[in-house]
N, C-alpha and C positions, 0 to 999 in steps of 0.2 A: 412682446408676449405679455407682458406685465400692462400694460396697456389694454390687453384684449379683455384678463381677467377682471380688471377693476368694471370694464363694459359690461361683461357675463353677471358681476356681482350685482353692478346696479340694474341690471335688467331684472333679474331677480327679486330684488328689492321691490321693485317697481312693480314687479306681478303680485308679489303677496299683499301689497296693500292692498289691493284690491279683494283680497278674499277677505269673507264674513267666517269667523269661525263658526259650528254650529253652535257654542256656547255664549254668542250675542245677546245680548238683552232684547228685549221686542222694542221697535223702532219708535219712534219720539218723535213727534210736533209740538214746538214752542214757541207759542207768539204771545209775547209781554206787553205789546199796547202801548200806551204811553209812559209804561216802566223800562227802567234796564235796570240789568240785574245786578249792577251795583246799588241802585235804590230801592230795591226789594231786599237788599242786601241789610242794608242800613235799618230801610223799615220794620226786618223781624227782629235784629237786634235790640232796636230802641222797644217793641214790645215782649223783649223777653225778660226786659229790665222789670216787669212788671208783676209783682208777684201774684196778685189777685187774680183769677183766669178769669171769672166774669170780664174784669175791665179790658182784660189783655184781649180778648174777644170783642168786647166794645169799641177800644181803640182799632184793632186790625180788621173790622167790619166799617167802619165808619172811614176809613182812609178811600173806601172802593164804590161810597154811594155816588151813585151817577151815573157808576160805569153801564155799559149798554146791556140789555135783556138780548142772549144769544142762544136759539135752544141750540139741542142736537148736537152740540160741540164734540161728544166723546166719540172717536171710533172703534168699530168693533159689533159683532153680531154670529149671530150660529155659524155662519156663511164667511168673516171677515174677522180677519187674525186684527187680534186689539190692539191699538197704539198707543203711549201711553201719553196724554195732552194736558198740555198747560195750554190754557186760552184765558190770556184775563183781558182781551178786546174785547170782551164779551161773555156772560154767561146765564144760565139759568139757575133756579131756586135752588136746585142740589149742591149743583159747580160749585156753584157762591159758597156754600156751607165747604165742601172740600177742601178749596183753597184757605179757606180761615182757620177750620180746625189743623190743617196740616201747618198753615202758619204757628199758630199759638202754640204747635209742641216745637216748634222749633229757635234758631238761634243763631240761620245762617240763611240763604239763597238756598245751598246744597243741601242744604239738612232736610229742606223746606221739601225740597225733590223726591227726598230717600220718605220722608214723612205721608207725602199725598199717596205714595204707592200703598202702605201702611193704611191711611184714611181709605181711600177708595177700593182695595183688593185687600180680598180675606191672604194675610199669610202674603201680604205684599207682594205676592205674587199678580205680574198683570196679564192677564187674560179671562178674557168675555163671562167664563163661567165664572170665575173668582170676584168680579164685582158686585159692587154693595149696591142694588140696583134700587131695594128699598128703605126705607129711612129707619126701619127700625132694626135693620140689620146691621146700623152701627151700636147697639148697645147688646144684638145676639150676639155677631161676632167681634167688637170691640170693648169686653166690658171689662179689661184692663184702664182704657179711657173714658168712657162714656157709659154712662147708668140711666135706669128709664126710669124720672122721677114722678109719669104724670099719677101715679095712686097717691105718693108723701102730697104732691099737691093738691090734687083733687079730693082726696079725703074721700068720708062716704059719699060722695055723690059720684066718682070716677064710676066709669061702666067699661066693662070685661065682654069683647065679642070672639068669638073661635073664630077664625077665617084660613083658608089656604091658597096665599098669596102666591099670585102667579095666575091663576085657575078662572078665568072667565066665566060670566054665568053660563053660558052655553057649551062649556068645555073645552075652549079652546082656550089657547095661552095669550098673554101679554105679549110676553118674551121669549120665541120660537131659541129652545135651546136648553133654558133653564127650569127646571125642574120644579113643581108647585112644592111649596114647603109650609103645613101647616105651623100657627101661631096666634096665639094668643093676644089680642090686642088692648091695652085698656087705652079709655079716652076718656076728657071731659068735659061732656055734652056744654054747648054754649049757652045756655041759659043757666047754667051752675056756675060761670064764671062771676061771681058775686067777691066783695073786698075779702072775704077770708081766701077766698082762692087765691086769688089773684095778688095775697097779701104775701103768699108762697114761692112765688114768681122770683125768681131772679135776674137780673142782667147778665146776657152772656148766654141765656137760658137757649136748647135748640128747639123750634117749634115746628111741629106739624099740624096739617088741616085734616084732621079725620074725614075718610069719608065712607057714605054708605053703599059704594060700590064692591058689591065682591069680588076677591082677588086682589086690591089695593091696600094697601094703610094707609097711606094719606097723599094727595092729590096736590100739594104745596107744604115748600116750608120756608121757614125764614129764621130770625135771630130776635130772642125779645129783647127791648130796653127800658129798666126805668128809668126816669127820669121828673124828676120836680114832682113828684105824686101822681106821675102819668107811664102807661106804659104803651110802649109801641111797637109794630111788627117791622123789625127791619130787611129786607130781601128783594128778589129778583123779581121784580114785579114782570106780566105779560100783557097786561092789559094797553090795550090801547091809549089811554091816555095819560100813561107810563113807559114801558118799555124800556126799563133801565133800571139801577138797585134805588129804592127808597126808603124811606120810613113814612107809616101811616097807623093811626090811632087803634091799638090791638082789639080794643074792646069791639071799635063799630067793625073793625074789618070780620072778626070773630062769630059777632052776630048774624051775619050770612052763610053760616057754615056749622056742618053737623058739630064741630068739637076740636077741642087742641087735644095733640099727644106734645107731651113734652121730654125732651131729652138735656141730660147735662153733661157737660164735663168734668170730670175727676181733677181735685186739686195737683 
């Protein structure tokens, strides 16, 4: 009899594993590349050591140049419950920026985890409608961490456009789901980026590519760096004869595009 029970118990056992409570978190893909997560482990720690967040940003950007340009990484959509992904096999200009800023608040692997939900969802909450789909909606809804410095930079020459992102010229949406949200943009047109500007600049600094599309803020970002009296875009380039994170000279990349918005992070 005592025999049967211990069968009935583990059978039991054996069923409830199987059930998902419904207070599950939403489902997770994570594929680390040529990391494991003991040395993602080690590598947030050694830049938490660092008290400057420019550098700390410099160092945890400059560990991942090379890696491969991957769009469309994120799942989720009107239609498709969000999952929430780490992909560093690959990423694109945003991801990039994700993974580093959720790096640089943190101080572990785990922390790193609980952070990106934090970076990428308003209220770290993840699903579809809660993510920060565009760039400047890390300093609308993050501005505990991140501040929109491009007017302290750009001075009078910054330029202030009304736009409501999301909202196609034709009326139709970007992103079937999410709701158009008026806002305010400023940028600094690329022919203003002269030495005083650009003397404002910091490392570490987050950079967008203004552009003149409506319903956008900006079309590319990346991470600036100085360097030796030089400054450069460093990010997820797509370009064909790239395809991967690199660094390239801010000024000439800059000069083919309407303007930088810049964003920072909070000490």
């Amino acid at each position: 009899m005592k025999s049967v029970r211990i069968t009935i118990v583990a059978m039991l056992l054996s069923a409830l594993a199987g059930i998902h409570p419904a207070s599950a978190g939403p489902e997770e893909r994570i594929l680390l590349g040529g990391w494991t997560q003991s040395g993602l482990d080690r590598l947030i720690r050694e830049a938490a050591a660092i008290t400057d967040t420019g550098r700390r940003i410099e160092f945890l950007s400059g560990r991942f140049i090379g890696t491969a340009y991957k769009p469309s990484t994120l799942i989720g959509d009107e239609n498709t419950p969000e999952v929430f992904v780490i992909d560093l096999e690959g990423m694109d200009c945003f991801t990039y920026l994700d993974y580093i800023e959720a790096m640089r608040l943190s101080s572990s692997f785990a922390a790193f985890k609980e952070n990106l939900r934090v970076v990428r969802y308003r209220s770290g909450k993840v699903a579809f409608e809660n993510r920060n789909h565009f760039f400047t909606d890390w300093a609308e809804f993050g501005s505990s961490r991140i501040v929109d410095v491009t007017g302290a930079v750009g001075g009078e020459r910054t330029r202030s456009v009304r736009k409501v992102l999301n909202l196609r010229e034709d009326g139709t949406l970007f992103l079937p789901g999410i709701a158009p949200r008026e806002r305010v943009i400023r940028y600094i047109p690329a022919n203003a980026m002269d030495e005083a500007v650009t003397a404002r600049l910091r490392t570490g600094d987050y950079a967008g590519i203004y552009t003149e599309i409506k319903g956008l803020d900006v079309t590319h970002t990346g991470i600036i760096i100085k360097r030796q009296g030089r400054l450069y875009l460093r990010h997820a380039s797509s370009s064909k004869e790239n395809r991967k994170v690199v660094e390239e000279d801010l000024i000439t990349y800059i000069s083919k595009t309407p303007g930088l918005v810049v964003l920072r992070a909070r000490q």
